[in-house]
C-alpha positions as CSV (number, residue, x, y, z in Angstrom):
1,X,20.4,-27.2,5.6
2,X,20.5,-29.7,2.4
3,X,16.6,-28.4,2.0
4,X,17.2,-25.1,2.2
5,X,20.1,-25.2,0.1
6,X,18.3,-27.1,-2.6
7,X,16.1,-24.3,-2.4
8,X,18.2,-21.6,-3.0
9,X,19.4,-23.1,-6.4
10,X,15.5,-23.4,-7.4
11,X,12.9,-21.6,-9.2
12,X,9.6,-21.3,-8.6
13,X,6.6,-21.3,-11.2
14,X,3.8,-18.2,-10.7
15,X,0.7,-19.7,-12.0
16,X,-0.2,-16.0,-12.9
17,X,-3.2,-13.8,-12.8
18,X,-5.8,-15.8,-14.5
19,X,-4.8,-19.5,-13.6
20,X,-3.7,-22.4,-15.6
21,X,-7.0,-21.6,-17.3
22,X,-4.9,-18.9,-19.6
23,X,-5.2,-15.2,-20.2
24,X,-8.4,-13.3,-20.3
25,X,-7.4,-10.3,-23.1
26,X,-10.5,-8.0,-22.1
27,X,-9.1,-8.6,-18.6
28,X,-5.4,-8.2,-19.4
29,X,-5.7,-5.2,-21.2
30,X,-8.1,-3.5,-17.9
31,X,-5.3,-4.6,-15.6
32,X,-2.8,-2.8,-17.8
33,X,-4.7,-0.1,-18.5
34,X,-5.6,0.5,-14.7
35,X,-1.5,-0.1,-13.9
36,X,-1.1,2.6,-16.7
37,X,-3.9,4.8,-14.9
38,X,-2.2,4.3,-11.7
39,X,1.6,4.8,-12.3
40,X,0.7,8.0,-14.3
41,X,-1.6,9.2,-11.4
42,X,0.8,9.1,-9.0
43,X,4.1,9.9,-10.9
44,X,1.9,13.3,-11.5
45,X,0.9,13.7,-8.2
46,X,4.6,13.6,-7.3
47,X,5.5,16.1,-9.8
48,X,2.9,18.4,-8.5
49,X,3.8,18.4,-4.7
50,X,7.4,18.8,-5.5
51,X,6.9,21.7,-8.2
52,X,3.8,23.7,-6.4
53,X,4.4,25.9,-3.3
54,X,1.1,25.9,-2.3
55,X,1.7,22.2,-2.1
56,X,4.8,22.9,0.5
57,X,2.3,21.8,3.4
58,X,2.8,18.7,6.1
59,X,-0.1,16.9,4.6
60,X,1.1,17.0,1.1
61,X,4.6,15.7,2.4
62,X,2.9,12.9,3.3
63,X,1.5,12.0,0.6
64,X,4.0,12.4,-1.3
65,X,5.3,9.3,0.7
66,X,1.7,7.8,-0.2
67,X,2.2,8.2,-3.5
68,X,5.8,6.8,-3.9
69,X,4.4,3.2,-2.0
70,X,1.4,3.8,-4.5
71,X,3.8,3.4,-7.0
72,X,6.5,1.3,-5.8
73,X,3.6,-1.7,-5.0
74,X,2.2,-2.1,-8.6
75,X,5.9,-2.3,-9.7
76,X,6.9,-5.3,-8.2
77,X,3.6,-7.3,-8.6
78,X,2.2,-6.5,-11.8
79,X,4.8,-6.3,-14.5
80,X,5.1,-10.4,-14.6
81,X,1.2,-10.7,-14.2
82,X,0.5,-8.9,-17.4
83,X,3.2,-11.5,-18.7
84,X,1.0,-14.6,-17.8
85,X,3.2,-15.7,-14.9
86,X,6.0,-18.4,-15.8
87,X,9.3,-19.3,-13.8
88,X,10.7,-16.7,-11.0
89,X,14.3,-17.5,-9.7
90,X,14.7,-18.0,-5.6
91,X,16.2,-14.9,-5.4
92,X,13.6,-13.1,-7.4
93,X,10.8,-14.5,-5.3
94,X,12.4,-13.4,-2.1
95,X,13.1,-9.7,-3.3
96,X,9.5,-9.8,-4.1
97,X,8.8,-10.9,-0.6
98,X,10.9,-8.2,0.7
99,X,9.8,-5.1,-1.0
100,X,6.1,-6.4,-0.6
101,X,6.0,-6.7,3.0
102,X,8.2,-3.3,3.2
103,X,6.0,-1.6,1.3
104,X,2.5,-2.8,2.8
105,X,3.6,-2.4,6.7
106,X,5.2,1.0,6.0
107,X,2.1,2.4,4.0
108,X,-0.2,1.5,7.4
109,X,2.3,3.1,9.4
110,X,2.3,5.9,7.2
111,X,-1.4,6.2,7.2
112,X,-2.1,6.0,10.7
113,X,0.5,8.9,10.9
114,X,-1.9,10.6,8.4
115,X,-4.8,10.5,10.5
116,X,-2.7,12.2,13.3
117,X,-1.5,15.1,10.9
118,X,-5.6,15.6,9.9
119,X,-6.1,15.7,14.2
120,X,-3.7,18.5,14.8
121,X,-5.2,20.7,11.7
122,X,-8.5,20.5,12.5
123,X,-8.3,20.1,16.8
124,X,-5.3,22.5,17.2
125,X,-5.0,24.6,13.6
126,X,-3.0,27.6,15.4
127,X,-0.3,25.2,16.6
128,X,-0.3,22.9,13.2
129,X,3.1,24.2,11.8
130,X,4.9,23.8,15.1
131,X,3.4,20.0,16.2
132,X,3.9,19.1,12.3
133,X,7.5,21.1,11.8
134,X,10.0,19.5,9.4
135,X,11.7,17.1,12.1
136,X,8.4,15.3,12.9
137,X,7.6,14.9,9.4
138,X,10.6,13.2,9.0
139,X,10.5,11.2,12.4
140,X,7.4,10.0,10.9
141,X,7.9,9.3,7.6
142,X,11.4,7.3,8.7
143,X,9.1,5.4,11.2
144,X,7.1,4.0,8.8
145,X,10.1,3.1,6.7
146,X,12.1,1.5,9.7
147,X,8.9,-0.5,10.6
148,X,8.5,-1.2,7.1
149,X,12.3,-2.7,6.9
150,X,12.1,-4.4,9.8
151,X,8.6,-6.2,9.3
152,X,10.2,-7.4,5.8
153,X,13.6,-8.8,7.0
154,X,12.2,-11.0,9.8
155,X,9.0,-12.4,7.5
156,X,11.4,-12.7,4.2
157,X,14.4,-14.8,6.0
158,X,11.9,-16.9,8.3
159,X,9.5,-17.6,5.1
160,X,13.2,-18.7,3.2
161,X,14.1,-20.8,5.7
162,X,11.3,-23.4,5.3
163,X,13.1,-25.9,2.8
164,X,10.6,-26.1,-0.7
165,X,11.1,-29.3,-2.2
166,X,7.7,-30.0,-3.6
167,X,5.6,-28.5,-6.0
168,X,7.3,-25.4,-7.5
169,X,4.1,-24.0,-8.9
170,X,2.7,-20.7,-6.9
171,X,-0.9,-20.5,-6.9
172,X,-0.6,-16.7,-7.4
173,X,0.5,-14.2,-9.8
174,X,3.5,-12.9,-7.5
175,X,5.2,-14.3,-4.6
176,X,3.5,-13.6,-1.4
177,X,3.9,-15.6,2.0
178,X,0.7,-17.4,2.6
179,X,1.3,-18.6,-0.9
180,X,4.5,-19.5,-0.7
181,X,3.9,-21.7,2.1
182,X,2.1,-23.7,1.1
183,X,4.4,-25.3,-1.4
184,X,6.8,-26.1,1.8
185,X,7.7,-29.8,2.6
186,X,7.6,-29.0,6.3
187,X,5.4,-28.0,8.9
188,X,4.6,-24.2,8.7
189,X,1.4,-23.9,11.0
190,X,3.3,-22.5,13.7
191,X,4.5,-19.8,12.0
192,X,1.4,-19.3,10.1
193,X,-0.6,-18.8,13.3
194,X,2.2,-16.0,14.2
195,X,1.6,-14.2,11.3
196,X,-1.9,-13.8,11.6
197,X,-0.9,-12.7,15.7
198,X,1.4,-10.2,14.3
199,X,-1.1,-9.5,11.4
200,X,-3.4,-8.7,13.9
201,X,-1.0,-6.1,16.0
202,X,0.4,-4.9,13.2
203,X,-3.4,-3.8,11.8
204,X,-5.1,-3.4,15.1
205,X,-1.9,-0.9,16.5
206,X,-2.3,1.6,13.3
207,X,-6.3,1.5,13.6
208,X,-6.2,2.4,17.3
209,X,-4.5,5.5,16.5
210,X,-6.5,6.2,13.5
211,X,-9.9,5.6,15.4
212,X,-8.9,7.9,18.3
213,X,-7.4,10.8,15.9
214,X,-11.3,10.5,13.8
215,X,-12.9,10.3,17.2
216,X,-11.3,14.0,18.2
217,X,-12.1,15.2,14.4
218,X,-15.4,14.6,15.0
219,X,-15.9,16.0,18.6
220,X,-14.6,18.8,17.1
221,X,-16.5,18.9,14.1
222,X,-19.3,18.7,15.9
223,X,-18.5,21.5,18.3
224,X,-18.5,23.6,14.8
225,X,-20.9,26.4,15.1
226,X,-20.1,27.2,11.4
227,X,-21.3,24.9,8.8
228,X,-18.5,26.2,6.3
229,X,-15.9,24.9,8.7
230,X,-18.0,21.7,9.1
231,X,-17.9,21.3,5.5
232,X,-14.1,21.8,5.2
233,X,-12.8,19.7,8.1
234,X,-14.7,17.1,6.1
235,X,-13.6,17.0,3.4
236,X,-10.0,17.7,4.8
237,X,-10.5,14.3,6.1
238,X,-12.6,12.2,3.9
239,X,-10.0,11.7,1.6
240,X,-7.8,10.1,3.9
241,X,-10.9,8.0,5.3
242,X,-11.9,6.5,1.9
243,X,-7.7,5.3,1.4
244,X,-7.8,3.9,4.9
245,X,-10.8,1.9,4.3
246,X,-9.2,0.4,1.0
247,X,-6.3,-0.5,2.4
248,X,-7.0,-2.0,5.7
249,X,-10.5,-3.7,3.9
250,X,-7.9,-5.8,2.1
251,X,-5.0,-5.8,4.3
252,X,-7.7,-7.4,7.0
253,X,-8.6,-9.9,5.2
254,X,-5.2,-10.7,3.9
255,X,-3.1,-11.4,7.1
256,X,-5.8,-11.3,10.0
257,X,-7.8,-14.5,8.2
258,X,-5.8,-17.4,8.2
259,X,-4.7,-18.9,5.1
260,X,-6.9,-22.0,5.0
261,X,-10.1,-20.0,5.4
262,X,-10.2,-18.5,2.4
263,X,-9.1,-19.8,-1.1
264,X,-6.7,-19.0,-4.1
265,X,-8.7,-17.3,-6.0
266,X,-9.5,-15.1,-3.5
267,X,-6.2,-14.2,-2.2
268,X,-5.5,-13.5,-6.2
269,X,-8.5,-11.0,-6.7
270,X,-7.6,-9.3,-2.8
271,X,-4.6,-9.2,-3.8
272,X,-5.2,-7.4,-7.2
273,X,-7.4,-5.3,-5.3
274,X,-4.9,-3.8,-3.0
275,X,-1.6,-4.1,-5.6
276,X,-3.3,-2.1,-8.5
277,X,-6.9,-1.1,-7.8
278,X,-6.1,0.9,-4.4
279,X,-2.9,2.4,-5.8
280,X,-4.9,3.6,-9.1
281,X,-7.9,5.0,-6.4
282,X,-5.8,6.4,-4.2
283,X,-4.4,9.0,-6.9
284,X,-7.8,9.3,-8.1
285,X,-9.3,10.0,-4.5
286,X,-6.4,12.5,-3.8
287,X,-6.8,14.3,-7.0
288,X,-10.6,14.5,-8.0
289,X,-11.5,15.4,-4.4
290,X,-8.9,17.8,-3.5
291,X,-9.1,21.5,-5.0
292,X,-5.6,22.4,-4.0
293,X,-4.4,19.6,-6.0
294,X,-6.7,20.3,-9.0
295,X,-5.4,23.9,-9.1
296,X,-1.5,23.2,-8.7
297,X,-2.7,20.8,-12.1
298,X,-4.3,23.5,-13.8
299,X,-1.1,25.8,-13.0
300,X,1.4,23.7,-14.9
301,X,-1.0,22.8,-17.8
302,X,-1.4,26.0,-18.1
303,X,2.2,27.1,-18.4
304,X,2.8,24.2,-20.4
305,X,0.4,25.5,-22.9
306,X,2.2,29.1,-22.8
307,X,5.6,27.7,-23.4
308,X,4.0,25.3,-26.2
309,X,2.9,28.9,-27.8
């Protein structure tokens, strides 16, 4: 208890997104840039879903929920990057910890959920407004909230608990658990094997159900006499398929791969990829590839410009 109160008054020192070697300015003004291109995207693609009817749709709902971990993620992580790192409070570390974790398990949640929404429009389209109704959406979207929660309240007070009276300097631009370990004075390998075991089910679980949704799609796509319809259950879909792979590319190699295989510098530039770069795609993937979204754009630019006149 004396450790882990001596913890509690500490603070911990984020090395920061370039190491102790300094900052990169090219590279510091991309990462901002791409935080800038990100947080815009999806703050916009917000806007539109809430403000378009066509955009009143169970898919779009969902995204909407994509979008608001698209831009809660870069939030906590990359503010105090683009600062260089420096000292981060107990407490600060730990609320990092907690909206992290919340954030990353309830956007896999949400996105196997996504792959079942893309199975009922394309396998059963005459039924997709009754199996997707308002009360399933929500059932689905408080799911991956709850799992979310829950995830980040068991891994933020057992990663706390360890007592931290060594080195205060985090290898890594932002508090995150395997990094954070590693500055503990006792012996974490326990725990660190059970998170890559509940790494693993909490990955393996949401893949399962996106595999077998994709596996109907494409019995069914392939049962397509018309190429038109071919075509547009594909690209319903391929969306969704290219954020999957970003995500769970990272996420994989993250939390699956135990810590001492893989080195700081890597878990920095994973974890840049899946804190800024996926965020920024996603918004990118949802918005360049979708026609409905391009439209509802057009819409409001449009009246903007009227109103301007």
């Amino acid at each position: 208890m004396g450790d882990m109160n001596q913890s509690l008054g500490s603070h911990f020192i984020l090395v920061g997104l370039f190491g102790p070697s300094g900052s990169n300015q090219l590279l510091l003004s991309l990462v901002a840039a791409m935080f800038i291109v990100g947080l815009l995207g999806n703050t916009m693609l917000l806007f539109l879903i809430r403000v378009d009817s066509r955009l009143h749709t169970p898919m779009y709902f969902l995204l909407s929920q994509l979008s608001l971990f698209d831009v809660g993620f870069p939030l906590v992580t990359i503010p105090s990057s683009l600062q260089g790192g420096g000292s981060i409070s107990f407490g600060g570390c730990a609320a990092q910890i907690f909206f992290l974790t919340l954030i990353g398990v309830a956007e896999g949640i949400l996105l196997a959920l996504m792959s079942y929404d893309r199975y009922v429009a394309v396998c059963h389209p005459l039924q997709y407004h009754v199996l997707m109704r308002c009360q399933v959406r929500l059932l689905m979207v408080g799911s991956s909230w709850l799992g979310g929660v829950l995830n980040a309240s068991i891994q933020t007070s057992i990663t706390l608990h360890f007592p931290y009276c060594a080195s205060r300097i985090v290898d890594h631009f932002f508090c995150e658990v395997p990094a954070l370990l590693k500055l503990s004075c006792a012996d974490t390998s326990a725990y660190e094997l059970a998170l890559s075991t509940s790494g693993v089910l909490i990955l393996v679980l949401p893949l399962s159900l996106i595999a077998t949704s994709y596996g109907h799609v494409l019995g069914a796509v392939l049962r397509m006499r018309s190429e038109e319809a071919r075509n547009k259950a594909f690209a319903t879909c391929s969306s969704h398929i290219t954020v999957v792979e970003l995500f769970y590319g990272t996420a994989m190699f993250m939390y699956m791969v135990p810590g001492a295989y893989h080195s700081p510098h890597q878990d920095n530039v994973v974890s840049l990829f899946y804190s800024l770069i996926t965020p920024a795609l996603n918004t990118l993937i949802y918005s360049l590839r979708n026609l409905e979204v391009g439209m509802a754009l057009v819409k409001v630019l449009s009246r903007a410009g009227l109103r301007s006149k």
